[in-house]
Rosetta silent file (secondary structure, phi, psi, omega in degrees, C-alpha in Angstrom):
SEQUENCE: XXXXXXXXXXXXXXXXXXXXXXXXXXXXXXXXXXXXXXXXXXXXXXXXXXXXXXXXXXXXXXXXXXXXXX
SCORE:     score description
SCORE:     0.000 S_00000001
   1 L     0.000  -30.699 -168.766   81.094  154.726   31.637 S_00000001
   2 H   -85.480  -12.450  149.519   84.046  152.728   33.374 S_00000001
   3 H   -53.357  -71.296  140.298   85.137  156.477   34.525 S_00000001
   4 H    13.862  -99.472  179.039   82.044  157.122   35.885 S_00000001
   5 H   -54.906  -45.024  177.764   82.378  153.826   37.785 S_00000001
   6 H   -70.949   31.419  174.728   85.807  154.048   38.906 S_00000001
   7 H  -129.101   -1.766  162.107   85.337  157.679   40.158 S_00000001
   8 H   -83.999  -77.622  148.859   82.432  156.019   42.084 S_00000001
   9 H    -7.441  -68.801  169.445   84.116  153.614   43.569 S_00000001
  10 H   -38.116  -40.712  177.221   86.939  156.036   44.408 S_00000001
  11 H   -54.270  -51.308 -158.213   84.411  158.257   46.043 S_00000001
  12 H   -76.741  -76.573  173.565   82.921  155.125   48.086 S_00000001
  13 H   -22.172  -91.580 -160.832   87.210  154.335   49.343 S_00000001
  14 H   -32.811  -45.502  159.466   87.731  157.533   50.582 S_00000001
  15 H   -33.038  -78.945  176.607   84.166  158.046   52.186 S_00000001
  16 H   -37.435  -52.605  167.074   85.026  154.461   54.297 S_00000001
  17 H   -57.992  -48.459  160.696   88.227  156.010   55.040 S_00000001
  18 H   -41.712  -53.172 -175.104   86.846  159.138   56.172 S_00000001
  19 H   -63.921  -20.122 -153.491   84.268  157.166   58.564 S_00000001
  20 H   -85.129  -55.588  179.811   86.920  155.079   60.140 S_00000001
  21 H   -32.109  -73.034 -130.709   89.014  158.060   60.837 S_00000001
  22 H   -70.840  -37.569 -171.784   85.831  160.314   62.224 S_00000001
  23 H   -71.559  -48.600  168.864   85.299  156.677   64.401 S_00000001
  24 H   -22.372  -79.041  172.207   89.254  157.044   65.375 S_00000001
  25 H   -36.617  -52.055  173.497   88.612  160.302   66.737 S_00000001
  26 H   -69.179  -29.037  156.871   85.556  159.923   68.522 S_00000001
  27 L   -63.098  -26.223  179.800   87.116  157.406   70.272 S_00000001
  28 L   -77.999  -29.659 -168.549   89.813  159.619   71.410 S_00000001
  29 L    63.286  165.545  167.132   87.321  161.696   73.254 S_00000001
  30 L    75.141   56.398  169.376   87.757  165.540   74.430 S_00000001
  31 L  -125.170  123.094 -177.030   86.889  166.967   70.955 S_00000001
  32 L   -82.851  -48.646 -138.333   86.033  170.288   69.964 S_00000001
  33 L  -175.777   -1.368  177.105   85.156  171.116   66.528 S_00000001
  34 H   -85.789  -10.761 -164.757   86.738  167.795   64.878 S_00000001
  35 H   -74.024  -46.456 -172.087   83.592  165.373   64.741 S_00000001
  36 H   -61.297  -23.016 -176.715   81.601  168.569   63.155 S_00000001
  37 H   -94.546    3.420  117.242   84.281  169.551   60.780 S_00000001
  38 H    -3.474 -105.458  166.519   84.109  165.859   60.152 S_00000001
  39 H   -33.532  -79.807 -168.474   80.537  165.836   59.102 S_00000001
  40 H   -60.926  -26.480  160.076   80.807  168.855   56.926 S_00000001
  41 H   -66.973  -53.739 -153.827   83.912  167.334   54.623 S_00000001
  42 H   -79.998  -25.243  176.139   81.474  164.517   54.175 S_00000001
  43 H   -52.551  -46.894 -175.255   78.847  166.301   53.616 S_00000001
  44 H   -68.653  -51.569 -157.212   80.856  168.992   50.904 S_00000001
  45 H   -95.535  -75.382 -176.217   81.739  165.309   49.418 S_00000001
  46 L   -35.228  -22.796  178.204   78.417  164.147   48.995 S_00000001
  47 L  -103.452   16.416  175.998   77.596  167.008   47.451 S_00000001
  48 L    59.002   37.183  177.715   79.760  166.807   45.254 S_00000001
  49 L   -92.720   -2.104 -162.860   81.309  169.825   46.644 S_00000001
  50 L  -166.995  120.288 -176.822   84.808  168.695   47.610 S_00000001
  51 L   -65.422  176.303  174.793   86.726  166.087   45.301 S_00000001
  52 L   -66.761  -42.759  176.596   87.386  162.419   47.364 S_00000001
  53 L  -100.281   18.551  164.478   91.110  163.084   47.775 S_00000001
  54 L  -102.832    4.845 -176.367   90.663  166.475   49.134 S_00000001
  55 H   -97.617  -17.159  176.694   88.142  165.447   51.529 S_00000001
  56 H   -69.337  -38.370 -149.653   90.672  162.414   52.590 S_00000001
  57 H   -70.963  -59.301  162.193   93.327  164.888   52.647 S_00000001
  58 H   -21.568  -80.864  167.073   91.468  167.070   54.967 S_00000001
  59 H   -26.184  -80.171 -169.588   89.984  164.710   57.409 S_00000001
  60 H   -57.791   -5.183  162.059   93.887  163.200   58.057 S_00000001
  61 H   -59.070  -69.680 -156.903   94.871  166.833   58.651 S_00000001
  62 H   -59.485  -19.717 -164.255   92.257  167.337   61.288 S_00000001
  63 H   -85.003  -38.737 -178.513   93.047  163.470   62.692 S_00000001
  64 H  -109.516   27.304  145.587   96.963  164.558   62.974 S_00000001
  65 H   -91.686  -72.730 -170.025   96.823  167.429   64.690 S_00000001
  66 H   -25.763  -60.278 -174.972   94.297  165.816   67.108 S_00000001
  67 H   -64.412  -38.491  175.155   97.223  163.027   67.370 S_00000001
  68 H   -30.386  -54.929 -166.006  100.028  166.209   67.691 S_00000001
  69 H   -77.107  -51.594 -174.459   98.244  166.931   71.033 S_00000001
  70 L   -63.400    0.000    0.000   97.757  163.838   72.740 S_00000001
């Protein structure tokens, strides 16, 4: 059970982390395709489609190429 919870919990970090990035971004303005491919990691991670630290792993791809260009 205390797997369980800590792989909940783990889930829940990464998630938070995900939003703040997706908030990062969106703030940068002049974005093509990252807020949706945004949405759709969290989504794949809700659905238990995508573990928590490849959906982290993702996301900070997509945030630092976004930062490459600017």
């Amino acid at each position: 059970m205390e797997g369980k919870n800590r792989e909940k919990t783990g889930k829940i970090d990464e998630r938070n982390e995900i939003l703040g990035i997706y908030g990062e971004i969106a703030a940068m303005g002049g974005n093509d395709f990252e807020l949706d491919a945004i949405e759709g990691i969290l989504l794949n991670l809700e659905k238990g489609k995508c573990p928590p630290e490849e959906a982290l792993r993702q996301v900070r791809e997509i945030r630092d190429r976004k930062n490459s260009y600017h």
